[in-house]
C-alpha positions in Angstrom: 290.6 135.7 65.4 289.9 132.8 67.9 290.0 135.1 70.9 286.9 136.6 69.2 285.1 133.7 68.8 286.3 131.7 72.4 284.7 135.0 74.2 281.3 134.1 72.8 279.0 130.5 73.8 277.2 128.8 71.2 274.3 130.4 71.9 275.3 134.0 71.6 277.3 133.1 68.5 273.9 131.3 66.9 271.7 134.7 67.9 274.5 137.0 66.2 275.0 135.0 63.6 270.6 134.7 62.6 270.8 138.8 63.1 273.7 139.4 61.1 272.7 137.3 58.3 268.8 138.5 58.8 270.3 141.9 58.3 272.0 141.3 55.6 269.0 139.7 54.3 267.1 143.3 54.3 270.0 145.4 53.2 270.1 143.6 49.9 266.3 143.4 49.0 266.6 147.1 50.1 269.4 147.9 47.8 267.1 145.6 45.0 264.0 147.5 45.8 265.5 151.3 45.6 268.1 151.4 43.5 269.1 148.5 41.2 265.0 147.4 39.8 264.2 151.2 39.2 267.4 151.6 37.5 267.6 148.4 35.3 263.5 148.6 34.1 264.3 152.4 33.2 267.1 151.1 31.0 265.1 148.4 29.5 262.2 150.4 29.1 264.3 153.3 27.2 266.1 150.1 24.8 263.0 148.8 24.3 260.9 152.4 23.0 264.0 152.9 20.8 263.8 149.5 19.0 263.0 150.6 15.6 260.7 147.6 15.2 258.5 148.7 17.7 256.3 151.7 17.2 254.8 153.9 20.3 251.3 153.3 19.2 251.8 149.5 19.8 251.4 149.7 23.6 248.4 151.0 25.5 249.0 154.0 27.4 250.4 153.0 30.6 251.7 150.1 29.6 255.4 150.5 31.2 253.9 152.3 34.8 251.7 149.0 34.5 254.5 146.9 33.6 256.6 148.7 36.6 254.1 148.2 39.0 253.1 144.1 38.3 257.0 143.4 38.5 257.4 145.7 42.0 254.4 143.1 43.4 255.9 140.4 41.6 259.6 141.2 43.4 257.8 141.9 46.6 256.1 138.4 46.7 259.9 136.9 45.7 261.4 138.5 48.5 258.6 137.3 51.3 259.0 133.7 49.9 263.0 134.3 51.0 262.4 135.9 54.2 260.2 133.1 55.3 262.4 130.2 53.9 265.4 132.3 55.4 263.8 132.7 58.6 262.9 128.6 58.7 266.7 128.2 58.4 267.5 130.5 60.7 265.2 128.7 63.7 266.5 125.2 62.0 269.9 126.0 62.5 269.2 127.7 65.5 268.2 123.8 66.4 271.4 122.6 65.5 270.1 121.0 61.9 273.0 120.0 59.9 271.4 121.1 56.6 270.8 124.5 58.0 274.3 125.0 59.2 275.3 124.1 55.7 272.9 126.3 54.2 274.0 129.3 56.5 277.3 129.0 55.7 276.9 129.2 52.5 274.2 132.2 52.1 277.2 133.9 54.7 279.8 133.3 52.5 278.3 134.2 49.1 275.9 137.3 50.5 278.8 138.4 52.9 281.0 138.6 49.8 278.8 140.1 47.8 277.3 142.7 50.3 281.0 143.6 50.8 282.3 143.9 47.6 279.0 146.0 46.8 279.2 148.4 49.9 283.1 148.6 48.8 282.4 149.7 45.8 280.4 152.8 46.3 282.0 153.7 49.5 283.2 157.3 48.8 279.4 157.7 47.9 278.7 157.4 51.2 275.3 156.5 52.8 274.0 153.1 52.6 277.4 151.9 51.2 279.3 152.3 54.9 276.2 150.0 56.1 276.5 147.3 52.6 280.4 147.1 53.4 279.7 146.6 57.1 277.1 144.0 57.2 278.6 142.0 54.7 281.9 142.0 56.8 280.0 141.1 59.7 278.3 138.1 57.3 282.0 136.9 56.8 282.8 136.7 60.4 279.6 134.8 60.8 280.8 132.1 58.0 284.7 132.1 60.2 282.5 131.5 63.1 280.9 128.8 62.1 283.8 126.3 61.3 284.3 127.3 64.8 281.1 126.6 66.0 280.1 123.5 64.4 276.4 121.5 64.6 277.0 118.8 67.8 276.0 116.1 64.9 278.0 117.3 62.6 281.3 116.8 64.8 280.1 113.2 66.0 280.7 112.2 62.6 283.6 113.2 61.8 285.0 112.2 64.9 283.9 108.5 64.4 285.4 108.8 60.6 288.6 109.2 62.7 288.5 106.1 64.9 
């Protein structure tokens, strides 16, 4: 695994790694946007109209296709907030900032794992699964990478904890 990593300067590995992880980024608000938020408010929606409390008559007319479409902007104005904070990181870290390398490392672990175990999951479905499973194994090798490729200030001081 070190032969992967010893072919590759800093700089390439920081430019892989923002790409990676930007991708990775954009395959999970696209897997949120298509087909889990459509999926989940349909099965709300349907356990709410068949509470036995709640009558029919009690909403407007298009309440729920209102209800739909303020959470879609709602979601949409989430995920811009991410991109840019992920994106601030991502030039941060490209900077060598300590809290950024942190950060990454942790979004690479915990989205790599999850984008994997996701893609892995619906694999023989084909599709957009082959590309989850991928890009979250790519997002791993980015959080291996970086214990190899460590922030310059980060390794002054834990050489001087040694002396």
């Amino acid at each position: 695994m070190e032969n992967l990593y010893k072919n590759l300067t800093e700089k390439t590995f920081k430019k892989l790694a923002i790409l990676f992880c930007l991708l990775g980024d954009i395959l999970i608000f696209y897997y949120i946007w298509i087909d889990a938020f459509p999926r989940i408010f349909s099965q709300v929606t349907e356990q709410v109209k068949k509470n036995p409390a709640l009558d029919a008559s009690m909403f407007p007319k298009n309440f729920f296709t209102e209800l739909y479409q303020l959470s879609k902007q709602a979601m949409l104005a989430m995920f811009i907030g991410v991109i840019i904070i992920h994106v601030i990181n991502y030039a941060l870290y490209y900077k060598d900032k300590v809290f950024a390398y942190k950060y990454l490392r942790i979004q690479s672990s915990l989205g790599g794992l999850g984008l994997f175990l996701l893609g892995f999951s619906g694999l023989l479905n084909g599709g957009l699964y082959f590309a989850y499973t991928l890009s979250g194994a790519l997002m791993v090798l980015v959080f291996i990478g970086l214990n190899q490729f460590k922030p310059k200030t980060l390794e002054l001081k834990a050489s001087s904890k040694k002396v």
